[in-house]
C-alpha positions in Angstrom: -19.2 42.9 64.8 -21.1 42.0 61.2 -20.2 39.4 59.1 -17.4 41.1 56.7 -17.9 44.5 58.3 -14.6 46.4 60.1 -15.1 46.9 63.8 -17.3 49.9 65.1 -15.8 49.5 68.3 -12.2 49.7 66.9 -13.3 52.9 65.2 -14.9 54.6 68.3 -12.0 53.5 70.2 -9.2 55.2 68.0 -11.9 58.4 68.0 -11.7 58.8 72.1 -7.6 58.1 71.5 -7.8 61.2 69.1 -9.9 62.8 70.8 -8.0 62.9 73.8 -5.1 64.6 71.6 -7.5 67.5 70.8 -9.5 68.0 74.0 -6.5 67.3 77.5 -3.5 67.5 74.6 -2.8 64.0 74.9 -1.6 64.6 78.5 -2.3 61.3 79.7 -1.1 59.6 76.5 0.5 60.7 73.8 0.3 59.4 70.3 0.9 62.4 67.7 -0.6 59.7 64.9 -4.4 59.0 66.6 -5.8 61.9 64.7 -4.0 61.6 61.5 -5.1 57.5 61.4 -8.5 58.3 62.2 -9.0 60.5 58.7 -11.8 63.1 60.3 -11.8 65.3 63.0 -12.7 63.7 66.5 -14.9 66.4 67.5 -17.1 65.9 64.4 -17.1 62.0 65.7 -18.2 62.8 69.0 -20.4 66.2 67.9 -22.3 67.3 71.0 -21.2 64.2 73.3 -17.4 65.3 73.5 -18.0 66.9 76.7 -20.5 65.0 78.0 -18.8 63.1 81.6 -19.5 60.0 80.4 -17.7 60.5 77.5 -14.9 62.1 79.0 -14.5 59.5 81.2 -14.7 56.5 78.1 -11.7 59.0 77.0 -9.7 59.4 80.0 -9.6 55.0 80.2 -9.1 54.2 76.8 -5.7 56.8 77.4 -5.1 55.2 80.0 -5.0 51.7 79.6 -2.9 52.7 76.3 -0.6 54.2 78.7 -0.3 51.5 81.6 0.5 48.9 77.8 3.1 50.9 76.5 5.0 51.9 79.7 4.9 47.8 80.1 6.2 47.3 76.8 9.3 50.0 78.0 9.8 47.6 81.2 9.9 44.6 79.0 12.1 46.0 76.3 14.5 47.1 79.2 14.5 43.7 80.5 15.4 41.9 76.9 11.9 41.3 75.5 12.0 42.1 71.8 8.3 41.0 70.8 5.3 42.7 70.8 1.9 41.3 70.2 -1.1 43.7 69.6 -4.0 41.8 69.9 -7.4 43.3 68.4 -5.1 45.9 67.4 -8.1 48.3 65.5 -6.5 51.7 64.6 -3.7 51.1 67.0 -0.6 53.4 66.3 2.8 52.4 68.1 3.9 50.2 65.1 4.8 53.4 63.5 5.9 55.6 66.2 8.3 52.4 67.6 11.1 53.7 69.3 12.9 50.5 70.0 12.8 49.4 66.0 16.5 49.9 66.4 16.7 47.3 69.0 15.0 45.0 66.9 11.8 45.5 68.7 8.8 43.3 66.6 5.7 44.0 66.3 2.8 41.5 65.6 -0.9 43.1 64.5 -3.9 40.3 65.5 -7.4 41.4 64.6 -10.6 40.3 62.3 -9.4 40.1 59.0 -12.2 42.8 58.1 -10.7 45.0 60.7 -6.9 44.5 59.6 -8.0 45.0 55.9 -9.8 48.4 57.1 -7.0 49.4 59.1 -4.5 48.9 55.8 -6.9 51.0 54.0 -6.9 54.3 56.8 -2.8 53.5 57.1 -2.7 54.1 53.3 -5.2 57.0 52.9 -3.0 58.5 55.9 0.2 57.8 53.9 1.9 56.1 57.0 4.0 53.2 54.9 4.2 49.8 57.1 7.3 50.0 58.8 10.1 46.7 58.8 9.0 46.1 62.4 6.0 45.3 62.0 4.0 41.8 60.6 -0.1 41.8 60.4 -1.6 38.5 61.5 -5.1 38.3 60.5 -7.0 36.0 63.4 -10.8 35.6 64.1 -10.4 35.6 67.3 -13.6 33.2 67.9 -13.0 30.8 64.7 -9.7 30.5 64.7 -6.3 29.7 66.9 -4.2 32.2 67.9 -0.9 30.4 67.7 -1.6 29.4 64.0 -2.1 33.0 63.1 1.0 33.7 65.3 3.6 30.9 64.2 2.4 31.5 60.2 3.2 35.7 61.2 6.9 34.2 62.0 6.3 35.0 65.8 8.8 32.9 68.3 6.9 31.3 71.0 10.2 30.1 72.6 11.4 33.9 72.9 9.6 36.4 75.6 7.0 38.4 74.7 3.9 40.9 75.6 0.4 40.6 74.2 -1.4 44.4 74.7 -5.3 43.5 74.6 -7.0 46.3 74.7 -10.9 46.4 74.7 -11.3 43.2 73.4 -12.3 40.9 76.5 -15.7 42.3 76.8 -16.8 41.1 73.2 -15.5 37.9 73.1 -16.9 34.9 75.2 -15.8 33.7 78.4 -14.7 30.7 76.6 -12.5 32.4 73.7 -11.5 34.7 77.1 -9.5 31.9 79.0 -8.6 30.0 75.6 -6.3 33.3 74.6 -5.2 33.8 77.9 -4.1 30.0 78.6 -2.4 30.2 75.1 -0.4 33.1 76.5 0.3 31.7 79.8 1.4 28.5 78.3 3.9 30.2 76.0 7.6 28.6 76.7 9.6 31.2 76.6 7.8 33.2 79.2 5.2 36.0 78.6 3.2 39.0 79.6 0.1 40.4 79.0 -1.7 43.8 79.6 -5.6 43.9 79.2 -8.9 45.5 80.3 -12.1 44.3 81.7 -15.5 46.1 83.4 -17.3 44.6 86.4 -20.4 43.6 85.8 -23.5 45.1 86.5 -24.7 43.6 89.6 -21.2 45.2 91.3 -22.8 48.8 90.4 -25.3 50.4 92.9 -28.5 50.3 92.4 -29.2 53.6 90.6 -26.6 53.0 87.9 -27.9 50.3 86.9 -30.0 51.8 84.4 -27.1 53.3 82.5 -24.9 49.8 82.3 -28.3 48.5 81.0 -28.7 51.1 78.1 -25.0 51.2 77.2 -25.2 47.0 76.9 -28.2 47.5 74.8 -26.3 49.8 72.4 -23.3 47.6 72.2 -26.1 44.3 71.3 -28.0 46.7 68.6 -24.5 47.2 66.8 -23.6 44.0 66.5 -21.0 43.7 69.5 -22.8 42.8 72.4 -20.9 42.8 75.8 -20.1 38.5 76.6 -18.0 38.6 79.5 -17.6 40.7 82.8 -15.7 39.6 85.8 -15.8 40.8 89.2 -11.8 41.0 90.5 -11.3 38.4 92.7 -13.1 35.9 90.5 -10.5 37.0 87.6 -7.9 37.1 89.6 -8.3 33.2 90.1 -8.8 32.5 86.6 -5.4 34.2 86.3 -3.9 31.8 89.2 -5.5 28.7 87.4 -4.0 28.8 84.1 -0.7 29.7 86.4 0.3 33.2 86.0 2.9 33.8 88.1 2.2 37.1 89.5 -0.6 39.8 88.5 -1.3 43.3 89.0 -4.8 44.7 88.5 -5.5 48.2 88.7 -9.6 49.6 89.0 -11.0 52.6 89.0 -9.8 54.1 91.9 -5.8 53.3 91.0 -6.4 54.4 87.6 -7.4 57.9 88.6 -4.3 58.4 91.1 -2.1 56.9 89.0 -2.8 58.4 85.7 -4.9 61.3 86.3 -3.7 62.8 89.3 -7.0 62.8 91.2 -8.1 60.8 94.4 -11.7 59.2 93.6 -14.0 56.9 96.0 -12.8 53.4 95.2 -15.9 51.4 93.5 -16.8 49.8 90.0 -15.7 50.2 86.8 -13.2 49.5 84.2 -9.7 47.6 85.3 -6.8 47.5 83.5 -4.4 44.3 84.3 -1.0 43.2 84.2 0.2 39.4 84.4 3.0 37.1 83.5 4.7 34.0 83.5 8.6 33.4 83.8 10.1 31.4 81.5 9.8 27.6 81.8 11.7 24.8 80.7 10.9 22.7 78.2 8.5 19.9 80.1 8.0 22.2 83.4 5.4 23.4 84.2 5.1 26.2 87.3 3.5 25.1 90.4 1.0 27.0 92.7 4.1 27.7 94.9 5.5 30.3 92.0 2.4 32.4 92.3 3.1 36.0 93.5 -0.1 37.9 93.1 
């Protein structure tokens, strides 16, 4: 993103979440806020592309991973968790449609302070008032730490939490990547977090190539190039390095059963992942022999 300048990304984002509301009636994921936030009408976003496959198919993930975040936030709230981190949270919506506020469910708000001073602007012009549950942290994500942004925001990193990361990883560098995700595994009182990632384009055939190319060079000409890619199994032992305990990553293929209700060929594309840590004791640290995944 520019210097002082909100994130395009974050907007386009929250257009295919409100779009999705308009075109499949949010049948995938629900959020009865996404156009109201947005402040214009998705379609005149999207104008001739809203149909286009490839858009469609941006849609239908960014639902998605929204989805697989929130119905692992419902596990974790089941299971006692009572803090929520929303990391490059953009035009993200479930601070005010929270339905464990009444179990004392918080919710922390991490993004660019540009973004987070955008988003305050859109909540305002939207009329949604900032709920009790809910704390903005403003973090650059590449300049600053995370658990100084966290611990001034009154977050508790002796308590459990999640961290929803949601098309973030792909902008940031590898570096800033495994810094964030060490800080998470690291936390004391155990922790979870749900994020996304695309393949990069050496796993695509040949002939589709072309397309990752053009989409790259679109992201670089904006301002937000793409930084980091991973192919599965080389995440997967990043994951098992900074000692996650278990981890569940779900590509294209699971995303369509699962969420869609279609079979599709299994192959490249965008994951959505799941990993956490158990609780550890103060001056313990988990061994290779506590991995699961």
């Amino acid at each position: 993103m520019q210097p002082g300048q909100s994130s395009r990304t974050a907007f386009r984002a929250a257009a295919h979440r409100a779009a999705h509301q308009v075109t499949e009636g949010g049948r995938v994921f629900s959020d009865p806020l996404a156009v109201r936030i947005l402040g214009e009408a998705p379609e005149a976003v999207f104008a001739d592309d809203l149909d286009r496959p490839a858009t469609r198919g941006m849609r239908l993930f960014i639902a998605a991973r929204s989805r697989f975040a929130e119905e692992s936030l419902a596990a974790a709230v089941a299971r006692g968790v009572r803090q929520y981190v929303v990391l490059g949270a953009g035009l993200d919506t479930f601070a005010h449609r929270n339905p464990y506020a009444d179990e004392a469910l918080r919710v922390f708000e991490v993004d660019h302070p540009a973004t987070q001073g955008w988003k305050r602007t859109r909540l305002a012009d939207a009329g949604l008032a900032t709920p009790a549950s809910l704390t903005f942290a403003p973090v650059d994500f590449e300049r600053q730490a995370l658990a100084e942004g966290l611990a001034a925001a009154g977050f508790d990193a002796g308590a459990p939490a999640l961290f929803a990361w949601l098309g973030v990883v792909v902008y940031l560098t590898r570096a800033a990547v495994m810094q964030t995700l060490g800080f998470i595994a690291g936390l004391p009182g155990g922790a979870e977090v749900v994020f996304d990632y695309g393949e990069p384009a050496s796993a695509y055939p040949p002939e589709q190539r072309p397309y990752q190319a053009r989409r790259a060079s679109r992201m670089a000409a904006i301002g937000e190039p793409w930084l980091t890619r991973f192919m599965p199994p080389e995440l997967a032992a990043e994951l098992r390095r900074l000692r996650f305990d278990a981890i569940e990553d779900l590509g294209p293929a699971d995303i369509a059963r699962r969420f869609y209700g279609v079979e599709r060929a299994d192959g490249p594309g965008g994951h959505v992942v799941r990993a956490w840590t158990r609780a550890v004791e103060p001056g313990i640290l988990p061994t290779a022999s506590h991995l699961e995944g």
